[in-house]
PyMOL Python script that loads the backbone (N, CA, C, O; Angstrom):
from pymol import cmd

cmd.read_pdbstr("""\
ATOM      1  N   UNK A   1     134.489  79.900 -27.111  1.00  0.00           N
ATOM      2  CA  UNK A   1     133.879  79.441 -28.317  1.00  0.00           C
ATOM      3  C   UNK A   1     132.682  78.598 -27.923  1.00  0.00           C
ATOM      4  O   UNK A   1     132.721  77.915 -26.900  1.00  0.00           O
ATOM      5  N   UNK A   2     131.478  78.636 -28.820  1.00  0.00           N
ATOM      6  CA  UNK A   2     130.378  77.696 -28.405  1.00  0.00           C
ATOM      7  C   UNK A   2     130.710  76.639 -29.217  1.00  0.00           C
ATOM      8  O   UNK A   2     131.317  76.832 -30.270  1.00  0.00           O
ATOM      9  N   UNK A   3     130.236  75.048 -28.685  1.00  0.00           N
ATOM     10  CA  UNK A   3     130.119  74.459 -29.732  1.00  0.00           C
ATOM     11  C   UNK A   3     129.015  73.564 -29.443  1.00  0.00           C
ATOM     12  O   UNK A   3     128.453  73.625 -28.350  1.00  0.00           O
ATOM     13  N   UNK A   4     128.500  72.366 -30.739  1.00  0.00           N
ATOM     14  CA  UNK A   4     127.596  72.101 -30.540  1.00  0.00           C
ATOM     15  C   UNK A   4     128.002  70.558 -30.312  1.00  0.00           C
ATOM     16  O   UNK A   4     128.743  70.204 -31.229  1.00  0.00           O
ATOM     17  N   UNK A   5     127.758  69.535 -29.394  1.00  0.00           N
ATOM     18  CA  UNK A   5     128.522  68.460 -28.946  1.00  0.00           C
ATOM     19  C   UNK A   5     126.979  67.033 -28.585  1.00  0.00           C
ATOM     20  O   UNK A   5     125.880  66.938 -28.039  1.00  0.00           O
ATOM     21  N   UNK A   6     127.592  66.544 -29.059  1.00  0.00           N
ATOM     22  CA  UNK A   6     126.527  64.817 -29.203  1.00  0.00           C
ATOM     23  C   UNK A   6     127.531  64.367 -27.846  1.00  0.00           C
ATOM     24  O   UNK A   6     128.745  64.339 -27.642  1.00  0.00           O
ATOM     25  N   UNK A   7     126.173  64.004 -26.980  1.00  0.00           N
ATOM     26  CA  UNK A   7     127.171  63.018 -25.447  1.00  0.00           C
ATOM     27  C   UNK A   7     126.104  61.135 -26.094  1.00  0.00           C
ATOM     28  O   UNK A   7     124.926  60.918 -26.377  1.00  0.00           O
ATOM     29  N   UNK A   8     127.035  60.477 -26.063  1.00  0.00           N
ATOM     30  CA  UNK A   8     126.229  59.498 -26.397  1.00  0.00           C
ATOM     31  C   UNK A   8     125.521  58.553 -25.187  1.00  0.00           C
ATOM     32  O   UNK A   8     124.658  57.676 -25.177  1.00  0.00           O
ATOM     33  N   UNK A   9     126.573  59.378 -23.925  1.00  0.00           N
ATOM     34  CA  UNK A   9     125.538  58.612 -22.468  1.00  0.00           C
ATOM     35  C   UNK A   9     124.088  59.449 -22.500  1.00  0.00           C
ATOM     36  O   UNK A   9     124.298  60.552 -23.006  1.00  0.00           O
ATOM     37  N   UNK A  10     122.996  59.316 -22.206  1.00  0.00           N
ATOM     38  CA  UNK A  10     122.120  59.921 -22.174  1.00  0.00           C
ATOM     39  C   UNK A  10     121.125  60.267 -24.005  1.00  0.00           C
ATOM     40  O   UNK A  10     119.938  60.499 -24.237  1.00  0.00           O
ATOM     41  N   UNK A  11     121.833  60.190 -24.539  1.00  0.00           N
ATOM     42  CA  UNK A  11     122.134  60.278 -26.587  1.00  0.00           C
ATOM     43  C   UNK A  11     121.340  61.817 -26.735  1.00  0.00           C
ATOM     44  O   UNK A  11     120.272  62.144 -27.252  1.00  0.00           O
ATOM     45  N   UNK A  12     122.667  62.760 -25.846  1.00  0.00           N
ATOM     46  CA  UNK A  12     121.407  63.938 -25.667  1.00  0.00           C
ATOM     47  C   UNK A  12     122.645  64.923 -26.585  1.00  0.00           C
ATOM     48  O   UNK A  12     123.837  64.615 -26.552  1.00  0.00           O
ATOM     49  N   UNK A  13     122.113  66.138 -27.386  1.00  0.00           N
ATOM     50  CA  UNK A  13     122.768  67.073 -27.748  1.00  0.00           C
ATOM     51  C   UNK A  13     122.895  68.428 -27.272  1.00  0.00           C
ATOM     52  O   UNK A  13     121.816  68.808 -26.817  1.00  0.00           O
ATOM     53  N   UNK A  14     123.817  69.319 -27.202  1.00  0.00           N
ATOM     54  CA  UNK A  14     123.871  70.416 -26.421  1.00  0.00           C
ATOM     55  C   UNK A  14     123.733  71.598 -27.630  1.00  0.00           C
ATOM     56  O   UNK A  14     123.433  71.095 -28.713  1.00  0.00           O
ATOM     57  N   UNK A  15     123.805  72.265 -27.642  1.00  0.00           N
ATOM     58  CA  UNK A  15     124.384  74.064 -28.605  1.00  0.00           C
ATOM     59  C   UNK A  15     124.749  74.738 -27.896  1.00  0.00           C
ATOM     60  O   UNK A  15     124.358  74.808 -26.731  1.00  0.00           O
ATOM     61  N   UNK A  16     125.759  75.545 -28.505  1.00  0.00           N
ATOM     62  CA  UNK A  16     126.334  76.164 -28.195  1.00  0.00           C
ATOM     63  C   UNK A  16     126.954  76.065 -26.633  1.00  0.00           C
ATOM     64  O   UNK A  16     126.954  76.979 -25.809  1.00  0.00           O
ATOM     65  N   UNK A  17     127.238  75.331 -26.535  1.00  0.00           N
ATOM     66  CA  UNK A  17     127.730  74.725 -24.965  1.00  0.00           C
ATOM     67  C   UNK A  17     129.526  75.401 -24.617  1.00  0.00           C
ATOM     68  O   UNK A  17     130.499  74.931 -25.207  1.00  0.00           O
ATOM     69  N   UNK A  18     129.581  75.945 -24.119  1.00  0.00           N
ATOM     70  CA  UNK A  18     131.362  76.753 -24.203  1.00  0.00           C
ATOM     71  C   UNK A  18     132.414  75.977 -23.672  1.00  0.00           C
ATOM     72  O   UNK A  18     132.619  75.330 -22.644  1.00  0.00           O
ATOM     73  N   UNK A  19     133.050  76.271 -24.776  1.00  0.00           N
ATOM     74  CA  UNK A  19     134.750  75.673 -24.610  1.00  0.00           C
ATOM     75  C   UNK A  19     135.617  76.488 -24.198  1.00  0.00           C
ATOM     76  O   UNK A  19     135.259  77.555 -23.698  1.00  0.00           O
ATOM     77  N   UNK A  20     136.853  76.176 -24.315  1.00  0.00           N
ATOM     78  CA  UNK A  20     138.461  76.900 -24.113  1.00  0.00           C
ATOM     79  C   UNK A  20     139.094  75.591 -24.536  1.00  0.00           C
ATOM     80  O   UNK A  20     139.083  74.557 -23.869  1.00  0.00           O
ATOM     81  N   UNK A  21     139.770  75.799 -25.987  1.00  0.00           N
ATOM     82  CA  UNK A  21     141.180  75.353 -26.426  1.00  0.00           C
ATOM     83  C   UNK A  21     142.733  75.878 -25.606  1.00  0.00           C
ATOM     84  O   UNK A  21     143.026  77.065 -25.461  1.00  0.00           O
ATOM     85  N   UNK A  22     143.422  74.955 -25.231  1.00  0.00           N
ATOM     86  CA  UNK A  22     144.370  75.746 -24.530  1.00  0.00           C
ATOM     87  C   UNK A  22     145.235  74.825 -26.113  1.00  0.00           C
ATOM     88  O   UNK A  22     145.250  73.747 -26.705  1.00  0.00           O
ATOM     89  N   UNK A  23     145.765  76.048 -26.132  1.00  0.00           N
ATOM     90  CA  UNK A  23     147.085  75.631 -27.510  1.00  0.00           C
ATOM     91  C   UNK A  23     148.293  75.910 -26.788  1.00  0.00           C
ATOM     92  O   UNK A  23     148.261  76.280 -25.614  1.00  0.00           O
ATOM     93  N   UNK A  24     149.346  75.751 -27.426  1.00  0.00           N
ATOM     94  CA  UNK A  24     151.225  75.728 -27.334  1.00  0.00           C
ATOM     95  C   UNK A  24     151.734  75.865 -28.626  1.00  0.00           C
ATOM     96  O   UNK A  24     151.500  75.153 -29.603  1.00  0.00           O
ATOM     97  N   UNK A  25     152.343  76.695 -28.552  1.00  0.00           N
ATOM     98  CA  UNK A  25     153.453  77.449 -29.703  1.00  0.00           C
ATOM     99  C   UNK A  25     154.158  76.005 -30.127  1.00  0.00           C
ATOM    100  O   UNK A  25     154.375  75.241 -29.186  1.00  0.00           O
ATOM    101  N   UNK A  26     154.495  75.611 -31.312  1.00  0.00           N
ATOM    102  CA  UNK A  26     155.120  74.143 -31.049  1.00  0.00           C
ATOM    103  C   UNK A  26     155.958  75.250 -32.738  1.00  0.00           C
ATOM    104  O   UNK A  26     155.257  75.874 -33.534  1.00  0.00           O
ATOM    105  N   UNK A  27     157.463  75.159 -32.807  1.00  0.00           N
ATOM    106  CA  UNK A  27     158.522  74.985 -34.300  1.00  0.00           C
ATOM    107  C   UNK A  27     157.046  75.964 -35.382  1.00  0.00           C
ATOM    108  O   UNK A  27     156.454  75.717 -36.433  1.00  0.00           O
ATOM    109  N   UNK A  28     157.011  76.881 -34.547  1.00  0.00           N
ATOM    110  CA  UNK A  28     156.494  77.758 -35.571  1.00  0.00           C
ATOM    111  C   UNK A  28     154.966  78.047 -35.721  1.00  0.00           C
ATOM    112  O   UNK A  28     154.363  78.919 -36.346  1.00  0.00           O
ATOM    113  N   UNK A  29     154.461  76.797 -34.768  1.00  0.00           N
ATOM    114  CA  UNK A  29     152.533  76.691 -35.556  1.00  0.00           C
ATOM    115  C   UNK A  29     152.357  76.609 -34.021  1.00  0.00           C
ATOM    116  O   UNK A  29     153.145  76.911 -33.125  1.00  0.00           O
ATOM    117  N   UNK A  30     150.949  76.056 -33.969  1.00  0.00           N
ATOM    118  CA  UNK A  30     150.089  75.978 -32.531  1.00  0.00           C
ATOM    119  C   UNK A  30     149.885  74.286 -32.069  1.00  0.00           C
ATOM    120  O   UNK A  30     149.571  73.509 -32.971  1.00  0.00           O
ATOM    121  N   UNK A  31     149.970  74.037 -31.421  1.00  0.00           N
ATOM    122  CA  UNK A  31     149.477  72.303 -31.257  1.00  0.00           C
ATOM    123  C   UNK A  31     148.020  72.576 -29.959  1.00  0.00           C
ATOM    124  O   UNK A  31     148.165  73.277 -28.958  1.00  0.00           O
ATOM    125  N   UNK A  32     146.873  71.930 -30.272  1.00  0.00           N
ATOM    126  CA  UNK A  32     146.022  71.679 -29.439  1.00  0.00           C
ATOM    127  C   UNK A  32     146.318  70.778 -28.299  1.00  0.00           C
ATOM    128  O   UNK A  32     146.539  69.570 -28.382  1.00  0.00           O
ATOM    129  N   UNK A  33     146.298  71.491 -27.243  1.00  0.00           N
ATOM    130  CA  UNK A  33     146.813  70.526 -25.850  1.00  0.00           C
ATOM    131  C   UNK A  33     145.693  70.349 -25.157  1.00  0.00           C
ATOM    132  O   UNK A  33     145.976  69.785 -24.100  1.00  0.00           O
ATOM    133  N   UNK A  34     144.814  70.516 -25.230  1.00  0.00           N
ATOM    134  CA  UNK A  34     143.607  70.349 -23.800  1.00  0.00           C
ATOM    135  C   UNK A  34     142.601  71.374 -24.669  1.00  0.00           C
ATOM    136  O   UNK A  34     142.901  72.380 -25.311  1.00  0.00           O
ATOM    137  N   UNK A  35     141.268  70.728 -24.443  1.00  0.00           N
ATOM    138  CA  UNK A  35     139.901  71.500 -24.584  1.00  0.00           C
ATOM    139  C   UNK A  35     139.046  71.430 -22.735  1.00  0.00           C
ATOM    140  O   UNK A  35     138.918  70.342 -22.175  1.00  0.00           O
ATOM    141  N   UNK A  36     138.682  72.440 -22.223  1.00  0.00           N
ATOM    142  CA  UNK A  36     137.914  72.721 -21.683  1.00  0.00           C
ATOM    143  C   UNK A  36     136.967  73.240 -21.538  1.00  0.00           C
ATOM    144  O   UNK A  36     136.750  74.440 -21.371  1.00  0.00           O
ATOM    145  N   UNK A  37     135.703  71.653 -21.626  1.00  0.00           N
ATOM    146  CA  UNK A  37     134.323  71.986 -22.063  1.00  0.00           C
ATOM    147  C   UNK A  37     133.173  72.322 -20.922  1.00  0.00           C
ATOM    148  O   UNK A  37     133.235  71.489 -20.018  1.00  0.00           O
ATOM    149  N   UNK A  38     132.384  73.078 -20.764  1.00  0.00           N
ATOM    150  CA  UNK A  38     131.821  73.633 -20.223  1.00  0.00           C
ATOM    151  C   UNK A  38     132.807  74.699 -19.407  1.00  0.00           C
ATOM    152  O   UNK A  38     132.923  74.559 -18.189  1.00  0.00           O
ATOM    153  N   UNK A  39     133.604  75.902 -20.184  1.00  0.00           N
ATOM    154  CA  UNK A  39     134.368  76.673 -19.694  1.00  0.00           C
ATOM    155  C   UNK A  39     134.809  77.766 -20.081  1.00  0.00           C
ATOM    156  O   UNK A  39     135.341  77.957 -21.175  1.00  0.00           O
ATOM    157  N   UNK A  40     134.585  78.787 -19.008  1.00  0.00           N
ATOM    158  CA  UNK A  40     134.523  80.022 -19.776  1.00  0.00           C
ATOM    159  C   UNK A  40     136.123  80.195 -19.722  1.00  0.00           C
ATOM    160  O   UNK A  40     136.928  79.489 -19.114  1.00  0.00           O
ATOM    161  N   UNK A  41     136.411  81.552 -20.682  1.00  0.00           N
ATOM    162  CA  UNK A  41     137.796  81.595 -21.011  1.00  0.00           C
ATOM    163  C   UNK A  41     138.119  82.608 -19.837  1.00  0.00           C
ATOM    164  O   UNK A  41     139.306  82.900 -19.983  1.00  0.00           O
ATOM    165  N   UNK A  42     137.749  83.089 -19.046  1.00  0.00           N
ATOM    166  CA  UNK A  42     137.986  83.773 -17.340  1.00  0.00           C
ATOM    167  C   UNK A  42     138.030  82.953 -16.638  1.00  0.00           C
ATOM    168  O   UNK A  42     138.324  83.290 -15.492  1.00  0.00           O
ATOM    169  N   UNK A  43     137.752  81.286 -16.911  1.00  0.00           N
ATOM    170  CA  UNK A  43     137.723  80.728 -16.057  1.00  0.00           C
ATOM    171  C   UNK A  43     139.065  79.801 -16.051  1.00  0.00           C
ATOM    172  O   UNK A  43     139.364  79.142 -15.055  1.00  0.00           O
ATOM    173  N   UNK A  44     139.824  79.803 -17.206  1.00  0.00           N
ATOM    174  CA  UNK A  44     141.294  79.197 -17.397  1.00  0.00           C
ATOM    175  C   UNK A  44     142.032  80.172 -17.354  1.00  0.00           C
ATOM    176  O   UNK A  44     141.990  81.004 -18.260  1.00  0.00           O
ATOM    177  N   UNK A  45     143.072  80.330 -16.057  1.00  0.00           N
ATOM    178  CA  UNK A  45     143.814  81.113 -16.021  1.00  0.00           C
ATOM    179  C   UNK A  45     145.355  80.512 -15.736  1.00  0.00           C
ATOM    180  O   UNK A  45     145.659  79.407 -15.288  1.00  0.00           O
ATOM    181  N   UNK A  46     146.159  81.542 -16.119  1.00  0.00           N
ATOM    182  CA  UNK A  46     147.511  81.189 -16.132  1.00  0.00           C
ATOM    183  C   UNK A  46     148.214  79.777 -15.069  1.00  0.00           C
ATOM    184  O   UNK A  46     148.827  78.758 -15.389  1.00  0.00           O
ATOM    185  N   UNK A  47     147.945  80.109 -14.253  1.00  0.00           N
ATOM    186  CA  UNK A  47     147.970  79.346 -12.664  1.00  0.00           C
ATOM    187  C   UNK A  47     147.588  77.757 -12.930  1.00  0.00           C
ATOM    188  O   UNK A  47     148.240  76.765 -12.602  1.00  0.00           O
ATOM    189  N   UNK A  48     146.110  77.846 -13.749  1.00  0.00           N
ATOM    190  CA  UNK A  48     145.395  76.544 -13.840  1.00  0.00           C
ATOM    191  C   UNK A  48     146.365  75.766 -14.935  1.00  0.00           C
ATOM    192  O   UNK A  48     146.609  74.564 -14.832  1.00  0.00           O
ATOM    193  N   UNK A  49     146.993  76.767 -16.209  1.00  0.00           N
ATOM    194  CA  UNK A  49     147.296  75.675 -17.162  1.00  0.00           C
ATOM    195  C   UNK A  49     149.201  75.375 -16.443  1.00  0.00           C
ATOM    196  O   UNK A  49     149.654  74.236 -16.552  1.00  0.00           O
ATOM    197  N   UNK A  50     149.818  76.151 -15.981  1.00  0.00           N
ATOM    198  CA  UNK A  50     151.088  75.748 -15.677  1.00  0.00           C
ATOM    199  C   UNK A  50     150.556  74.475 -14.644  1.00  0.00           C
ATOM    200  O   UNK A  50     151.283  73.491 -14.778  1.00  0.00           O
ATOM    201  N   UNK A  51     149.603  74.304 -13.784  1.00  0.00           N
ATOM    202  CA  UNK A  51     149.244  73.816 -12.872  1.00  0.00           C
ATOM    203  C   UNK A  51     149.297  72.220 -13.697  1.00  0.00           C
ATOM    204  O   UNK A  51     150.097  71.325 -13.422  1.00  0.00           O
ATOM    205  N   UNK A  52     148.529  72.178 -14.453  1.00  0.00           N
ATOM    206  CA  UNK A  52     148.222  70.976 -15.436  1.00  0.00           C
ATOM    207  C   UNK A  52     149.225  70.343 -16.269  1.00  0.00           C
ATOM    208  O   UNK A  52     149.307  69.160 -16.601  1.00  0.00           O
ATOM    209  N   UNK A  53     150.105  71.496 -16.602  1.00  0.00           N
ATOM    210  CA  UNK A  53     151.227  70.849 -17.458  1.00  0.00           C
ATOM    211  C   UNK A  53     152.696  71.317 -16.367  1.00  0.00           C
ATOM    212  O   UNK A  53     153.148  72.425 -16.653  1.00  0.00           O
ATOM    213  N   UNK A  54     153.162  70.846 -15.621  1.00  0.00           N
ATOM    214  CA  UNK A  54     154.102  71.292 -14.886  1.00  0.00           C
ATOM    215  C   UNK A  54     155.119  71.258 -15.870  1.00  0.00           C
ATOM    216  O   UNK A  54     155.065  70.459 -16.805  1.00  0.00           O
ATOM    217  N   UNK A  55     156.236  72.241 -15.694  1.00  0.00           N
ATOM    218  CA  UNK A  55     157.519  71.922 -16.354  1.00  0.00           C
ATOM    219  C   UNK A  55     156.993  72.704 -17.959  1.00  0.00           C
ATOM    220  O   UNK A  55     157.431  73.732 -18.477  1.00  0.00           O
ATOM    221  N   UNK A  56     155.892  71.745 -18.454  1.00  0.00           N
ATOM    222  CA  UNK A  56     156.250  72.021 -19.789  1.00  0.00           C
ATOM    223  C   UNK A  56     155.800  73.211 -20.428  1.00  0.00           C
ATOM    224  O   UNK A  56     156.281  73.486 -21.528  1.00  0.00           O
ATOM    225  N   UNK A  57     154.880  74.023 -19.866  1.00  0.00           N
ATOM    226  CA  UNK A  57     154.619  75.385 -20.272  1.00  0.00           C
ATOM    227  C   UNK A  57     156.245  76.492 -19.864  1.00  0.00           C
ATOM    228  O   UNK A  57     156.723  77.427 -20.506  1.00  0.00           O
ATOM    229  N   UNK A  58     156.531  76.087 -19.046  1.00  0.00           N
ATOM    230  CA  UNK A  58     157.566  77.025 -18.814  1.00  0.00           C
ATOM    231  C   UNK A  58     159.196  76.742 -19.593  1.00  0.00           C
ATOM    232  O   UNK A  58     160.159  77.508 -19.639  1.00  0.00           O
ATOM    233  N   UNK A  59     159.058  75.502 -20.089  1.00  0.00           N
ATOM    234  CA  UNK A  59     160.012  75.130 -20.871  1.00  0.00           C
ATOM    235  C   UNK A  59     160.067  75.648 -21.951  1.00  0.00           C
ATOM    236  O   UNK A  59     161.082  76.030 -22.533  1.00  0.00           O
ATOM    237  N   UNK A  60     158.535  75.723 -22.445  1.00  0.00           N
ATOM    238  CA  UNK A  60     158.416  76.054 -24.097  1.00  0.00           C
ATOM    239  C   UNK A  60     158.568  77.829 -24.056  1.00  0.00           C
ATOM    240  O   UNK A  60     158.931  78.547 -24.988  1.00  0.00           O
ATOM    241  N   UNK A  61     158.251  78.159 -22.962  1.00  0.00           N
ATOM    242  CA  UNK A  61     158.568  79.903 -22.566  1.00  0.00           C
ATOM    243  C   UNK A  61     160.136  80.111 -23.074  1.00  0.00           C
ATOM    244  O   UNK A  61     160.512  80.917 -23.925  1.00  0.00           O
ATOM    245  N   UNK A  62     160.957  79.164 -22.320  1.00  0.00           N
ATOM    246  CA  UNK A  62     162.231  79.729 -22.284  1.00  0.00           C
ATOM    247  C   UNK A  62     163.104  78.715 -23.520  1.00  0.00           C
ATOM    248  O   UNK A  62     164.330  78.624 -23.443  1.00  0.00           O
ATOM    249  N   UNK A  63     162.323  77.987 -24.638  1.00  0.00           N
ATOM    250  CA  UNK A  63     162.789  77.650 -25.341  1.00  0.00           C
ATOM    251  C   UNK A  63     162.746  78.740 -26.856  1.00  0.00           C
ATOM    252  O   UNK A  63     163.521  78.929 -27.794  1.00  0.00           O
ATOM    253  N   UNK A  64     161.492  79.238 -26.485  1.00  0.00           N
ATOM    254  CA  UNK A  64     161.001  80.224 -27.145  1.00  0.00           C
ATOM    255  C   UNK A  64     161.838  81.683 -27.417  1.00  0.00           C
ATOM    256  O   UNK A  64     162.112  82.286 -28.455  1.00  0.00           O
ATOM    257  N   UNK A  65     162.108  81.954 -25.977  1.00  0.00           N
ATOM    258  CA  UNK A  65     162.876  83.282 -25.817  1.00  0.00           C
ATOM    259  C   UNK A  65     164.259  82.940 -26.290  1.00  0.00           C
ATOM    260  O   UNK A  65     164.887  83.721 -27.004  1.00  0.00           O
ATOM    261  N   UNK A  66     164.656  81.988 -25.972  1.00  0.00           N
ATOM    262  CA  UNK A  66     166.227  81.806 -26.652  1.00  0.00           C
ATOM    263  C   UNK A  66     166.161  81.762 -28.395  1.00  0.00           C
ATOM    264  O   UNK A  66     166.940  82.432 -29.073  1.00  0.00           O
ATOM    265  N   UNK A  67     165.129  80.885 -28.981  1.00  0.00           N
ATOM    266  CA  UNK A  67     165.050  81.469 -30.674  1.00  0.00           C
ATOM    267  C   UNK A  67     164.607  82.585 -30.742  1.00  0.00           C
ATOM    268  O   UNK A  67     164.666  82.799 -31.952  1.00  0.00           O
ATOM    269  N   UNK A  68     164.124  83.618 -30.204  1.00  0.00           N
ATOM    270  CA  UNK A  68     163.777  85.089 -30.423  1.00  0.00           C
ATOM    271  C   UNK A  68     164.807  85.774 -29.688  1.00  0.00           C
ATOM    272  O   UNK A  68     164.571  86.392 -28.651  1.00  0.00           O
ATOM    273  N   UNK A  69     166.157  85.654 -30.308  1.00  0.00           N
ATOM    274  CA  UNK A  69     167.194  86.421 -29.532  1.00  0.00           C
ATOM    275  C   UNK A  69     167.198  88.032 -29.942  1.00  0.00           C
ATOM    276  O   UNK A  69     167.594  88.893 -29.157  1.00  0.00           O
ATOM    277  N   UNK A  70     166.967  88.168 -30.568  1.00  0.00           N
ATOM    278  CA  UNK A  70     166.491  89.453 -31.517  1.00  0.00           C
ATOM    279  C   UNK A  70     165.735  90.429 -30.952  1.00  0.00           C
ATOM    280  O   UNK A  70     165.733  91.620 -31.264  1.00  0.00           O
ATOM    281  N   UNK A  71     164.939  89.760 -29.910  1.00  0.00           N
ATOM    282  CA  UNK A  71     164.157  90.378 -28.766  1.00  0.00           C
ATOM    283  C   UNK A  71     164.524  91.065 -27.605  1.00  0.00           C
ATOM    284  O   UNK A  71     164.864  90.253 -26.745  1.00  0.00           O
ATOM    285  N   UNK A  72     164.607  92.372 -27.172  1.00  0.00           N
ATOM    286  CA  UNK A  72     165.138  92.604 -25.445  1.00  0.00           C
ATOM    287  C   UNK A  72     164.136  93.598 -25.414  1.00  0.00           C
ATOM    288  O   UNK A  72     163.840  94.477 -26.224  1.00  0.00           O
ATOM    289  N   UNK A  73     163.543  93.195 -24.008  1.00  0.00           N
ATOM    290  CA  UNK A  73     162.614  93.696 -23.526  1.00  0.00           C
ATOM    291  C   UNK A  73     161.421  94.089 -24.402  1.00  0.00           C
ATOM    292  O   UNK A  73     160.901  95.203 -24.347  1.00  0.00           O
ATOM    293  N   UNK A  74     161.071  93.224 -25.112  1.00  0.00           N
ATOM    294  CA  UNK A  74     159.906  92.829 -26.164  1.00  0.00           C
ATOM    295  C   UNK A  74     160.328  93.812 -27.263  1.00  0.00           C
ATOM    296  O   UNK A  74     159.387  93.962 -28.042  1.00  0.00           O
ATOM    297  N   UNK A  75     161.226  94.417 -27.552  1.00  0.00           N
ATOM    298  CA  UNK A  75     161.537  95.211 -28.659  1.00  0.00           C
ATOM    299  C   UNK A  75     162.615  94.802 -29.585  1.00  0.00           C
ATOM    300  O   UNK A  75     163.656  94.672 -28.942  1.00  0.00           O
ATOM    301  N   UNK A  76     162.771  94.558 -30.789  1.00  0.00           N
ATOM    302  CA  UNK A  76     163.836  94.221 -32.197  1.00  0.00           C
ATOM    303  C   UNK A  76     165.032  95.291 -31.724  1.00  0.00           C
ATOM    304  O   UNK A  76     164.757  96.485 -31.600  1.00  0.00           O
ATOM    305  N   UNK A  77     166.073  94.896 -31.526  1.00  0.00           N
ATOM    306  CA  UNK A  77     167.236  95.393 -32.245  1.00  0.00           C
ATOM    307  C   UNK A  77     167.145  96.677 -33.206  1.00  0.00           C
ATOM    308  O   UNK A  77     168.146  97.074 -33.801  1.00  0.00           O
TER     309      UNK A  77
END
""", "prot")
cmd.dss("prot")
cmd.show_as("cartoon", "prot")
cmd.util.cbc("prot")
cmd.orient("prot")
């Protein structure tokens, strides 16, 4: 995503300058966990965000799969 961002060191403005929102599945919706600004979305990869959040990306994986019991091998019952 581009966005357009005021730095007040320098009191300079950018456009379209690129992000990456990293979100998390949170009881149904998304929660914003981390923005990475000046960053392309090839440039956040799987590795980097378990890396950053230890434990808790893989928690919410397997908290996830246990309320989607309904699921085997990505297919419904």
């Amino acid at each position: 995503m581009g966005e357009d961002n005021l730095y007040r060191e320098g009191n300079r403005m950018t456009q379209d300058e690129p992000a990456v929102y990293i979100l998390f599945k949170s009881r149904g919706g998304f929660l914003i966990a981390d923005k990475k600004t000046s960053a392309e979305l090839a440039e956040v990869t799987d590795e980097s965000v378990r890396g950053s959040y230890p434990g808790y990306v893989d928690v919410q994986v397997q908290a996830q799969a246990r309320r989607d019991s309904g699921l085997h091998d990505g297919h419904h019952r």
